[in-house]
N, C-alpha and C positions, 0 to 999 in steps of 0.2 A: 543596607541589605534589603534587596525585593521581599515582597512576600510570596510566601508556601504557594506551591500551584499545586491542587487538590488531583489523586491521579483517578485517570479516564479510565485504567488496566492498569492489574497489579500480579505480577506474575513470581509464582512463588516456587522455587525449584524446578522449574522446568524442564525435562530432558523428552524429545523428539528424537525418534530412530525411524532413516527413510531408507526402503527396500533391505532392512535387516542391519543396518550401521550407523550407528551415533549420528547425528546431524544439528542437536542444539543441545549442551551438556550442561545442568543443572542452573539455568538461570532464574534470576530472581531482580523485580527491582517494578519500576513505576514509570507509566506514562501518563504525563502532565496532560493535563483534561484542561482543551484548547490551545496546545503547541504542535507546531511543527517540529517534528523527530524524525531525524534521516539513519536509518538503515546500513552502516556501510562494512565492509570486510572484503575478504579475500576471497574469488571464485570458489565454489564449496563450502562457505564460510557457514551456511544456514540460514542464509537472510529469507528467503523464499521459503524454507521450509518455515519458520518461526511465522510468517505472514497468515500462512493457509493454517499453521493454528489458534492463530487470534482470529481471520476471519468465519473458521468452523470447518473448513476444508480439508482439512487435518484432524482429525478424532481419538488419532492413537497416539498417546501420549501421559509421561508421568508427572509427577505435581500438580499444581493447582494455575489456571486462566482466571482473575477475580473481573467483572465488571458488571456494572448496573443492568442488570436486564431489560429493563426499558431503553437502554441505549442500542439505536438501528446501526447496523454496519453496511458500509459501501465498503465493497470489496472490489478492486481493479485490477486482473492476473496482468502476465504479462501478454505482450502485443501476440505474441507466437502463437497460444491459447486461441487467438481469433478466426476463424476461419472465413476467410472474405469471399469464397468462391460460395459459401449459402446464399440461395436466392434469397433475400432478404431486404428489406427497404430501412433508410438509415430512421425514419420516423420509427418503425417497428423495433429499430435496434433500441434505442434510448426508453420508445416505451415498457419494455422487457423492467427500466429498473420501478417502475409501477406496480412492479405481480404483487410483490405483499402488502399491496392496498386495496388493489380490484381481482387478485385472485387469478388463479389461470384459465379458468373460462368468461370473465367479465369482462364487459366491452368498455370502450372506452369514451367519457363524457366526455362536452365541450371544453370543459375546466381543466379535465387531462391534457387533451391537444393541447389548449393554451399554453402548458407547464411543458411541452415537448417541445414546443414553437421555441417556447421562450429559452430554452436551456441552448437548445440549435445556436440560436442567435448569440447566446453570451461564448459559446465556445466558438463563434466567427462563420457558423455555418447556415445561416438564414436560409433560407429558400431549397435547402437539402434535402427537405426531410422523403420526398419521393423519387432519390434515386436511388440507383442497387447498389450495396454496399462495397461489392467488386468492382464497383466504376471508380473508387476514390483510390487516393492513394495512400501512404501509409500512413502519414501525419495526419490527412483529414480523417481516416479511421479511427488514429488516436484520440482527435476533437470527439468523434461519435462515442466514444468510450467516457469520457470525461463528461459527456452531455448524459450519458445515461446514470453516473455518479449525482449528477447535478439532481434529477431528479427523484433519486431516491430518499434527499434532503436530511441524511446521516446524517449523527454526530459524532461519530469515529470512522472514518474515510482510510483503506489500506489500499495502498499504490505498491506495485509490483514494477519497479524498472520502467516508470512511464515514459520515459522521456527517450528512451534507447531509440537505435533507426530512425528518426523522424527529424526534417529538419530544422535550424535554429529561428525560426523565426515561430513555427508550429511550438516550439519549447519554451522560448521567452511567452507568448499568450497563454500558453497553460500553464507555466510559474506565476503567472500573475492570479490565475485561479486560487492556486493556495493560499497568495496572502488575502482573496475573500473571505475564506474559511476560515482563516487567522483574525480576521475580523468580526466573523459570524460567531466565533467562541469555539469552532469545530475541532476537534482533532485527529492528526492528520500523522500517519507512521506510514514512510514509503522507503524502497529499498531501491537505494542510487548507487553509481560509480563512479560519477565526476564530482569528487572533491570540492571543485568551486563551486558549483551550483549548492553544495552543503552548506558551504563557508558562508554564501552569498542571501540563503535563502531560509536555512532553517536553525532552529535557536538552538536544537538538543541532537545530541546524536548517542545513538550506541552503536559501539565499535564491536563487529563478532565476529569471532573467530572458534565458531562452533562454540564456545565457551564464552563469555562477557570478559572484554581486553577491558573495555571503557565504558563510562556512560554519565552522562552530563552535558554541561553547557559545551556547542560547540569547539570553541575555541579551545580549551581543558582535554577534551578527547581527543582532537586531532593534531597533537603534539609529535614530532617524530619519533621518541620513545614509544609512543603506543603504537603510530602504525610501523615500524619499526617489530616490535613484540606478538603483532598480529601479524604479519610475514613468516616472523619463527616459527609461530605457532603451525601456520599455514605447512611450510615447508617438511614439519615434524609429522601430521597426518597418518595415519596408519590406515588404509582404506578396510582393510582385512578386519579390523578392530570389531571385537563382538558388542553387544547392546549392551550400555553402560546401565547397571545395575544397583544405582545410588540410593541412597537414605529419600522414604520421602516425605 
């Protein structure tokens, strides 16, 4: 039997209501402090909502988010969130995840650049850093994304559908990102739809279906009975359903 992995966030009751309706209902439970935890469910399911409130983006909400205050979050929405037609330079995008070091009006030292340089190059984009962000395309945007993650040097990392749109070869290099962060002791909760990339990549998953189907070691969560039960559950939905008003 492994040993205990101590949790990075501990979420205790949890219920989120977005635009007036249920969207994550009373959930509770632990993410392991340095694992990869994949996100999965059924379109609606509340993976995105539960995201933006672990990374602070989401404010309204009942029960309790536990985790170490000193712990930095990188937060990564989804691609759609981005808007590439700002004039903007891909150095300037990445340096953005630097503000709560040097602040919003702080220039930036030689040691920064270096840390932008260098993050460019690990996500495959060397010599980038002075084009417009509109000249790339999607997947090299999603590297720009990932490189600004990089420098923010979090150790709770929340990924939003990163891999969606972009192509496989842009997906295998930045799968390999997170087993660095699996190395570095980081922890890493992102919300995917390809199954295998789960199966293939990350050790724990929670299964939701607005409510917690599942949550554990991969293999154990993604049994056909559960996703199987997170279908039903899907299908059962009441969009109309007023703000679930639980014990908290």
């Amino acid at each position: 039997m492994g040993a205990l992995v101590s949790p990075a966030v501990r979420l205790h009751d949890l219920t989120v209501a977005y635009r007036g309706h249920p969207a994550v209902h009373h959930l509770s439970g632990a993410f392991g402090a340095g694992q990869l935890t994949a996100v999965v469910g059924p379109n609606g399911a509340g993976k995105s909502t539960l995201l933006g409130a672990l990374g602070g983006t989401i404010r309204d909400y009942e029960g309790r988010i536990e985790r170490n205050p000193a712990l930095h979050v990188a937060y990564l929405p989804q691609a759609s969130a981005l808007d590439r037609h700002f004039p903007v330079r891909v150095h300037e995008v990445v340096a953005m995840g630097l503000w709560s070091r040097i602040g919003s009006f702080g220039g930036l030292w030689p040691e920064h650049r270096g840390r932008v340089d260098d993050a460019l190059a690990a996500v495959g984009l060397d010599g980038f850093g002075q084009r417009w962000l509109g000249e790339l395309s999607a997947g090299q945007a999603q590297r720009v994304l990932f490189a600004r993650v990089l420098v923010q040097d979090a150790g709770l990392i929340l990924l939003d559908e990163p891999f969606n749109a972009i192509d496989a070869r842009t997906t295998a290099d930045l799968l390999g990102l997170l087993q660095r962060w699996k190395y570095e002791a980081r922890t890493v909760i992102a919300v995917l739809h390809d199954l295998e990339q789960v199966r293939e990549h990350f050790e724990q998953v929670l299964l939701l279906a607005r409510e917690r189907v599942a949550w554990g070691p991969t293999a154990e969560v993604l049994k056909a009975e559960h996703l199987f039960k997170a279908r039903r559950m899907a299908e059962a939905w009441d969009e109309a359903a007023p703000r679930c008003e639980g014990s908290s």
